[in-house]
VMD Tcl script that draws the C-alpha trace (Angstrom):
set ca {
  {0.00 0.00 0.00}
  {1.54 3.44 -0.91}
  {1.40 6.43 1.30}
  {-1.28 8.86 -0.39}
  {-0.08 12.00 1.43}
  {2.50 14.95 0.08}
  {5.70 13.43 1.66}
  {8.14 16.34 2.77}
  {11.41 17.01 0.10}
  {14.31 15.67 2.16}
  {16.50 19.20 1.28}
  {20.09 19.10 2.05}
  {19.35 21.93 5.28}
  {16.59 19.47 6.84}
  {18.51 16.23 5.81}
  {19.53 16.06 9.67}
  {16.44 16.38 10.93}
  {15.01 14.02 8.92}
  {17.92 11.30 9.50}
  {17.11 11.70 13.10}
  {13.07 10.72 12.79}
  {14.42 7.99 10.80}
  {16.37 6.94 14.12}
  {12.82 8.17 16.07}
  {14.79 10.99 17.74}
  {13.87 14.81 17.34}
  {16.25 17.17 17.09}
  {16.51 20.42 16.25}
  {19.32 23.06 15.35}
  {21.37 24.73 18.19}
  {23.52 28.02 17.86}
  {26.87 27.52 18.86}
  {27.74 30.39 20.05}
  {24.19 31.44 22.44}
  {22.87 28.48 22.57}
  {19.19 29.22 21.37}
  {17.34 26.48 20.17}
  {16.07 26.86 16.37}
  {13.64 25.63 13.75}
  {13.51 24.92 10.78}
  {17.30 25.14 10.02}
  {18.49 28.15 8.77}
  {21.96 29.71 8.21}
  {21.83 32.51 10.28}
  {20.74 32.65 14.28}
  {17.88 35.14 14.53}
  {19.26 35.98 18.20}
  {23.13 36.73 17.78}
  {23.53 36.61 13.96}
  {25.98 33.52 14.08}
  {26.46 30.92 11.71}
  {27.51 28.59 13.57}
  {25.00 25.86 14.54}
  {24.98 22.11 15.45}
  {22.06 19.73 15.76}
  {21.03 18.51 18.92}
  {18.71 16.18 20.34}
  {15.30 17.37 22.31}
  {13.00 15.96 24.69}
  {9.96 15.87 22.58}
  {7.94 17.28 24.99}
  {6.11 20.70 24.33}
  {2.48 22.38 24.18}
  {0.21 23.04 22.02}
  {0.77 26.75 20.78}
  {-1.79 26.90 18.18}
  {-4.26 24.31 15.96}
  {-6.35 24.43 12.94}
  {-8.94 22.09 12.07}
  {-9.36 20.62 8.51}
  {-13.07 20.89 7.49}
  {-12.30 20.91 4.38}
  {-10.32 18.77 1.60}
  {-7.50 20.53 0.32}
  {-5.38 17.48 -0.92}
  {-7.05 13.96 -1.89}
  {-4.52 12.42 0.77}
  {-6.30 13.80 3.50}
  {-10.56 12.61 2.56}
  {-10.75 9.70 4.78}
  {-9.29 12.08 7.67}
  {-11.48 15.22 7.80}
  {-11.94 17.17 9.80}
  {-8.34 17.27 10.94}
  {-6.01 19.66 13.09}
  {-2.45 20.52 12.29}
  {-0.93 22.29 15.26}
  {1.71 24.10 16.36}
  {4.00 22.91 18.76}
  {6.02 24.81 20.92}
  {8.88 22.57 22.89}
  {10.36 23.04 25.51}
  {13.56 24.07 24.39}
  {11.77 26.74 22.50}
  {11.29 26.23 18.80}
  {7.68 25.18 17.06}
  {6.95 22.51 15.16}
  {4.22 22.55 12.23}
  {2.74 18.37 12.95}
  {-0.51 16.71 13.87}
  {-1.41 15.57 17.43}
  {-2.74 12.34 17.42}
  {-5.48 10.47 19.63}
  {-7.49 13.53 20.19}
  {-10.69 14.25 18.42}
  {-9.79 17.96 17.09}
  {-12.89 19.90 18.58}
  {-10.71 18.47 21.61}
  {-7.73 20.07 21.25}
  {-7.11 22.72 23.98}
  {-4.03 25.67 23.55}
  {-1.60 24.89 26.19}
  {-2.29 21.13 26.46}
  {1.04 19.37 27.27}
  {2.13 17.02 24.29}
  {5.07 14.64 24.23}
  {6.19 13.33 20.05}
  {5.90 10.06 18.21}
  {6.90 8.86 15.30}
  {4.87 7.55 11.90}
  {7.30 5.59 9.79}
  {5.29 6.74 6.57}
  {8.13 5.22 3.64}
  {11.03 3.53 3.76}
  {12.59 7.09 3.35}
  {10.69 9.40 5.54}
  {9.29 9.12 9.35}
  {7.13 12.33 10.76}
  {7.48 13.53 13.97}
  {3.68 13.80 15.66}
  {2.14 14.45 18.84}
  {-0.09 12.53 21.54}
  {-1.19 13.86 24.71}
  {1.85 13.84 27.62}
}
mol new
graphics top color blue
foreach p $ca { graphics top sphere $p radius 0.5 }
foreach p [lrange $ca 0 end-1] q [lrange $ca 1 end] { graphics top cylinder $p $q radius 0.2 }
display resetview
């Protein structure tokens, strides 16, 4: 059975990050020289202008920042699952994450709720990084 979602491009900035899920481990980008906590990856540190970074591993656990539910269908993917939320989640080491949080009905979904990631091995290439209730 193939995977009927859009499956992310794998670019040679996220190719860490996406290595890591692979592995079922979240990580994130670090600056070197401050130490904030960044994502998506990006050259430049929005906080002290360095460009020096290293990936590091997080806990995975976070809160909901924000949510949208799905009412309607956008992408053919995505019919069987409607209505859907994608939220926002903001970890604890600081950065958000665009994902879906799993095992709640999305009229359920509350801002704030504490959320702790999982995994969905969706190829042989790619695994996602989601969210279930911590």
């Amino acid at each position: 059975m193939s995977y009927a979602k859009p499956i992310p491009t794998i670019t040679p900035d996220m190719k860490p990050f996406f290595d890591a899920a692979k592995r079922h481990e979240l990580v994130v980008q670090r600056c070197r020289q401050c130490g904030t906590h960044r994502f998506p990856a990006r050259e430049i540190c929005s906080q002290c202008l360095s460009r020096e970074s290293e990936w590091v591993q997080v806990s995975g656990l976070g809160e909901v920042f924000s949510y949208n539910v799905m009412h309607q269908v956008y992408q053919a993917g995505f019919a069987a699952e409607v209505p859907y939320a994608v939220v926002v989640v903001k970890l604890r080491e600081g950065p958000k994450l665009v994902s879906n949080l799993v095992g709640v009905p999305p009229h359920d979904i509350k801002i704030g709720a504490p959320v702790r990631v999982v995994f969905e091995d969706i190829t042989d290439e790619v695994t996602l990084p989601k969210f279930t209730p911590a």
